[in-house]
C-alpha positions as CSV (number, residue, x, y, z in Angstrom):
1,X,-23.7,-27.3,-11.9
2,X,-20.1,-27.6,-12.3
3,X,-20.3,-24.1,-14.0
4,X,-22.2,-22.4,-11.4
5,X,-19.7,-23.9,-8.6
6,X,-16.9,-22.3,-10.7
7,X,-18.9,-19.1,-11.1
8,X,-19.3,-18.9,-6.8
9,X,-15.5,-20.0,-6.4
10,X,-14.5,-17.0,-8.9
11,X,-16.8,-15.0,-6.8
12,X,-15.4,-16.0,-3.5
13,X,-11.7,-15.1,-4.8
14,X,-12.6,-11.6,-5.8
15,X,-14.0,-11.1,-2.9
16,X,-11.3,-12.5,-0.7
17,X,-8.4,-10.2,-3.2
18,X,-11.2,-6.8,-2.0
19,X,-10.4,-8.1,1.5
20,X,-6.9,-8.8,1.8
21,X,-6.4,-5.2,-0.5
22,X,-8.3,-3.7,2.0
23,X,-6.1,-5.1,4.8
24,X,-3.3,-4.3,3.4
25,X,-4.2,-0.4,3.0
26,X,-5.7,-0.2,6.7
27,X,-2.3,-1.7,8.0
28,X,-0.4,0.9,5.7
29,X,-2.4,4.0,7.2
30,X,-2.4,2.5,10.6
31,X,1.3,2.3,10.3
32,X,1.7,5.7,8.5
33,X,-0.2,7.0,11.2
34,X,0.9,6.0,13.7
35,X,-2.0,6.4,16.3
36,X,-0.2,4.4,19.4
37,X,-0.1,7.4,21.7
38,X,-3.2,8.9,20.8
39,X,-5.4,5.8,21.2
40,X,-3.6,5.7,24.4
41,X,-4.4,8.9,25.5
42,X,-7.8,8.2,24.5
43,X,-8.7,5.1,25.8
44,X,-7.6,7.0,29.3
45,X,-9.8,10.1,28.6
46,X,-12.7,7.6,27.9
47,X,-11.9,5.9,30.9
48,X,-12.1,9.1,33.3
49,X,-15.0,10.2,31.8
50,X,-16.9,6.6,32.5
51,X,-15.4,6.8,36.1
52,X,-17.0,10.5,36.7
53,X,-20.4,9.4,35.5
54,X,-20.2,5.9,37.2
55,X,-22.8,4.4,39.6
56,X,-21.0,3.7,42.4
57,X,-17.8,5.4,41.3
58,X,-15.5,2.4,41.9
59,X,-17.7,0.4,39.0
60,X,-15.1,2.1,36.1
61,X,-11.8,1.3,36.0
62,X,-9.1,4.1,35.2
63,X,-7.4,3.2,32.4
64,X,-4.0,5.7,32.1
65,X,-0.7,5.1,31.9
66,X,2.4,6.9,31.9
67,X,4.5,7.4,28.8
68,X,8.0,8.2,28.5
69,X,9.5,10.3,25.9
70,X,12.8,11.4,24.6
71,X,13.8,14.6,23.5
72,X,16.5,14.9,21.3
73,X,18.3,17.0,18.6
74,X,20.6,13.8,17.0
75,X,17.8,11.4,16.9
76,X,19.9,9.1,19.6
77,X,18.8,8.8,23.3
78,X,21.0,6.6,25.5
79,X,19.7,7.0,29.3
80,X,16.1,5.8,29.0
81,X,15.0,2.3,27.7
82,X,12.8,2.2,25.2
83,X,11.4,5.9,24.8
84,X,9.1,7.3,22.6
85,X,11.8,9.5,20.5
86,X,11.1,12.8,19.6
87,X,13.7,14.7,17.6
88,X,13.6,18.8,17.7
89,X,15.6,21.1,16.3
90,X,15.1,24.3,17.5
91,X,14.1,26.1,21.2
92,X,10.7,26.5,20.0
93,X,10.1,22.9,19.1
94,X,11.6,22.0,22.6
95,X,8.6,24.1,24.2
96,X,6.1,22.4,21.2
97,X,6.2,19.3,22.5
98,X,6.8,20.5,26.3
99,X,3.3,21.9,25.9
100,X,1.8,19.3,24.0
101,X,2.4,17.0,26.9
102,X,0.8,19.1,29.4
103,X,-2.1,19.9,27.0
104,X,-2.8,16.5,26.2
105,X,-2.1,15.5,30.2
106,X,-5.0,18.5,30.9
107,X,-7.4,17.2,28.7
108,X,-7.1,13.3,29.2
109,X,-8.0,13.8,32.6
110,X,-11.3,16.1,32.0
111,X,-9.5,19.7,32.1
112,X,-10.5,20.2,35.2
113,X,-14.7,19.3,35.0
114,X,-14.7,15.5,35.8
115,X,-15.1,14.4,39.6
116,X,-13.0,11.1,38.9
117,X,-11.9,9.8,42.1
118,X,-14.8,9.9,44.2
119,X,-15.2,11.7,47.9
120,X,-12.9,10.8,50.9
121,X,-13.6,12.0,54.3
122,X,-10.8,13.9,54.3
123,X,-8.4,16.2,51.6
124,X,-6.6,13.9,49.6
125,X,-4.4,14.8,46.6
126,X,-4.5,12.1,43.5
127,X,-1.6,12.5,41.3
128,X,-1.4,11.6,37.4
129,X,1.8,11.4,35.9
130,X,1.2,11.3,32.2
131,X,4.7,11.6,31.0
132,X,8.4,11.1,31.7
133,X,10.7,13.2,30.0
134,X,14.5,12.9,29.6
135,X,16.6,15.5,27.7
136,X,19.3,13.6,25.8
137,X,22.5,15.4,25.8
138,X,22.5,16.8,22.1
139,X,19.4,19.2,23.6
140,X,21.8,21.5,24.7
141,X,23.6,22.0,21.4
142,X,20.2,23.8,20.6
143,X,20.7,27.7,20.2
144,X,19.3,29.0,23.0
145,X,19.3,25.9,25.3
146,X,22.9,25.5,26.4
147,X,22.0,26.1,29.7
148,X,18.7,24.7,30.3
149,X,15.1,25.8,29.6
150,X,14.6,28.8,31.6
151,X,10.8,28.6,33.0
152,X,9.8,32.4,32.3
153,X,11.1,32.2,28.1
154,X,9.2,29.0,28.1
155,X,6.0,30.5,29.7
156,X,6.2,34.2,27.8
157,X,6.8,31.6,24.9
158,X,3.0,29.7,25.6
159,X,1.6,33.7,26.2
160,X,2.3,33.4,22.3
161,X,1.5,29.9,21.3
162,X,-2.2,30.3,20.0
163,X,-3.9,26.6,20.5
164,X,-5.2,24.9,17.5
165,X,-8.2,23.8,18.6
166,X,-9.2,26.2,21.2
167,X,-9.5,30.1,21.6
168,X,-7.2,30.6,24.0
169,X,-3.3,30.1,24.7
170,X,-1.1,27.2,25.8
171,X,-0.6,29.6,28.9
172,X,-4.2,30.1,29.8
173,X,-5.0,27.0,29.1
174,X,-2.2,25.3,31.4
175,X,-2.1,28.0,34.0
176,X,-5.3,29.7,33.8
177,X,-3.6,33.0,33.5
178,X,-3.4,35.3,30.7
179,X,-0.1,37.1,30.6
180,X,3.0,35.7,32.0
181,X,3.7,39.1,34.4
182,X,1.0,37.8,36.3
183,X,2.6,34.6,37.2
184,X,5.6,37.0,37.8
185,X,3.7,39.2,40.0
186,X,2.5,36.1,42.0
187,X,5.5,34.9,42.5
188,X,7.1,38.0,43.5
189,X,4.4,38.9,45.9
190,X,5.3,35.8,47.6
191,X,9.3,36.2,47.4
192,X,10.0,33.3,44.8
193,X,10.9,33.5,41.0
194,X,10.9,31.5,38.1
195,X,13.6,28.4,37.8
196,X,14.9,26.5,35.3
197,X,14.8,22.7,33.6
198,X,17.7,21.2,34.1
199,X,18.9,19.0,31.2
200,X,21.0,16.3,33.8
201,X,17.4,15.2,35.5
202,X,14.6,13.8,34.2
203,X,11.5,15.6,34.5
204,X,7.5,14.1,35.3
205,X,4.7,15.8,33.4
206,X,1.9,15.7,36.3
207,X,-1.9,16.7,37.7
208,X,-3.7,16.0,40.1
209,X,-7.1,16.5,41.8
210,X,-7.7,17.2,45.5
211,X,-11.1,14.5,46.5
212,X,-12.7,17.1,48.6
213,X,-11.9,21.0,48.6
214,X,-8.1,20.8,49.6
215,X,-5.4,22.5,51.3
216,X,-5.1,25.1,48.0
217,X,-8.2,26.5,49.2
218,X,-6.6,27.6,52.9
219,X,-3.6,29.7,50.5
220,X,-4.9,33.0,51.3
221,X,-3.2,32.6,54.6
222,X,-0.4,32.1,52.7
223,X,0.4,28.3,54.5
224,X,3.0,25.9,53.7
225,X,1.9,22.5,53.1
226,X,4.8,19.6,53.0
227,X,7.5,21.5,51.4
228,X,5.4,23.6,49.0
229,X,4.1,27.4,49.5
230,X,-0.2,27.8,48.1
231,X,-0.5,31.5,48.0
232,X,-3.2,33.4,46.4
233,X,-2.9,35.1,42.5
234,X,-2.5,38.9,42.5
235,X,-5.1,40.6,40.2
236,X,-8.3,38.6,41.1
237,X,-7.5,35.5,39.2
238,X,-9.6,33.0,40.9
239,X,-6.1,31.0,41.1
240,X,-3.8,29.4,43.7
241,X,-0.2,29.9,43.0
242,X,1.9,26.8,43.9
243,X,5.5,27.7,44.8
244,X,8.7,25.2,46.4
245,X,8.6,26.2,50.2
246,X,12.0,27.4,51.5
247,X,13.6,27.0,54.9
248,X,11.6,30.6,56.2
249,X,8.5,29.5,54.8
250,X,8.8,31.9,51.5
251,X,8.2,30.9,47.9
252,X,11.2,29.4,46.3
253,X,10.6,28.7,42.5
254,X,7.5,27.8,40.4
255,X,6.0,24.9,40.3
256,X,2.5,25.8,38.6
257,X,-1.1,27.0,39.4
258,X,-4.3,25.0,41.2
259,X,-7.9,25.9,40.1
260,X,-11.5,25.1,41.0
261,X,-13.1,22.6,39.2
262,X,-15.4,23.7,36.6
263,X,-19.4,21.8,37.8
264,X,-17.6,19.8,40.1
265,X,-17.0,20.2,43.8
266,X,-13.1,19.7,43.3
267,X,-9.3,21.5,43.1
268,X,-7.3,20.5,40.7
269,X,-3.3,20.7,40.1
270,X,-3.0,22.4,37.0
271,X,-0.1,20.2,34.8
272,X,3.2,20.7,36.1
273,X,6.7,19.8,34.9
274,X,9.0,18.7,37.9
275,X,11.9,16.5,38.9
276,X,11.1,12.9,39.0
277,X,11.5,11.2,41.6
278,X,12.5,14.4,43.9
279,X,11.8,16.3,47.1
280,X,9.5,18.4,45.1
281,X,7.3,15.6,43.9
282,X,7.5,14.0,47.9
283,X,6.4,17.5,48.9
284,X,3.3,17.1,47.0
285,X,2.4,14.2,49.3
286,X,0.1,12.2,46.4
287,X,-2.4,10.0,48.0
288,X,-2.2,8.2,45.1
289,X,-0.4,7.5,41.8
290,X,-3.4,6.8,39.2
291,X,-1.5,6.7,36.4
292,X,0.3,2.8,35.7
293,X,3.7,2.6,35.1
């Protein structure tokens, strides 16, 4: 008997060595890995998918929240608390990770396909800021930055940037447009041009979706609605070009591009990179900020 007990205790620690081994490697990949963000942005796609297919649609709760991310050339980062630190190195690695946030903004939120804030009975515009981004000041030792990010070498840079998952651009994909000329053309047309980032602000990384068909869809008249100019794409592209509003009414510089929702009755904000906290992002006049803090 005494034999046999020994025989299951001997057992027991083997087992319990295979377990705590096994621990410890999980930890190390989960570590090594380092799946925070992703999980993140996953747990939030899961979440809008769940709310579009809910029964009533309040039943799912929306589970997204902003991040806030650091880009920087010396690896330090002083005027943000507590950011997710990215270190670059070159322009194009600046406009990587600029276009990774909008991607992965695009397709946590259903790229455009997922009805996940119900029906209103009138327009309302639902904003999702997915990221906050701060440019630290060693960005502009980067050849090429010193004075900003200028918005048309970052776009004609995504006309380039071949996705890695998807057979298409970064530009088609986040604009819906093909070649950056035209998002020039559009812009001209309407008497704007492109801008630039500026390193001293901080920037938001945003979408939205409109509840019913919104005011995007009234942009063939060319209207101005609070502080922003919704004109029509040249070309055919079934598009609405979203422009700051100047004091005549004219396009000032680009903001982005709104689209029809793909199966769903809905408009959606393209992602967008603007000031935080500005009179842009007022003008956009969001119902609602569905993203938490």
């Amino acid at each position: 008997m005494r034999k046999k007990r020994g025989e299951i205790t001997t057992q027991q620690i083997v087992l319990l060595i295979i377990l705590i081994i096994s621990f410890v490697v999980i930890l190390f990949l989960i570590f090594r890995l380092n799946p925070g963000k992703n999980s993140d942005s996953e747990i939030c796609h899961n979440s809008v998918v769940m709310k579009g297919t809910s029964i009533p649609d309040s039943a799912i709760p929306l589970k997204c929240s902003r991040t806030y991310v650091c880009l920087t050339k010396d690896g330090t980062c002083e005027k943000m608390t507590k950011p997710e630190i990215k270190k670059v190195k070159t322009k194009e690695g600046v406009y990587d990770l600029l276009a990774e946030e909008m991607a992965n903004c695009w397709w946590m939120f259903g790229e455009g396909t997922i009805n996940y804030v119900g029906n209103d009975m009138k327009e309302n515009l639902y904003c999702s800021i997915c990221s906050q981004i701060l440019f630290d000041d060693s960005i502009a030792e980067i050849e090429g930055l010193e004075e900003g990010i200028n918005q048309k070498s970052f776009y004609t840079y995504l006309e380039t940037k071949q996705m890695a998952d998807k057979e298409e651009t970064y530009l088609t994909y986040l604009t819906g447009a093909t070649k950056v000329s035209q998002i020039e053309s559009s812009i001209r047309s309407e008497g704007g041009e492109f801008g630039n980032f500026d390193f001293n602000k901080q920037y938001f990384v945003m979408m939205g979706i409109y509840s019913k068909v919104g005011v995007w869809k009234w942009a063939t008249a060319g209207v101005v609605v609070a502080g922003l100019v919704a004109a029509p794409f040249t070309g055919g592209l079934s598009l609405t070009l979203i422009l700051t509003a100047t004091a005549g009414g004219t396009g000032g510089y680009f903001i982005g591009t709104a689209v029809k929702g793909d199966g769903v009755d809905n408009e959606f904000l393209k992602p967008v990179i603007i000031p935080a906290n500005s009179k842009v992002f007022d003008s956009f006049n969001c119902k609602d900020i569905i993203t938490t803090n």
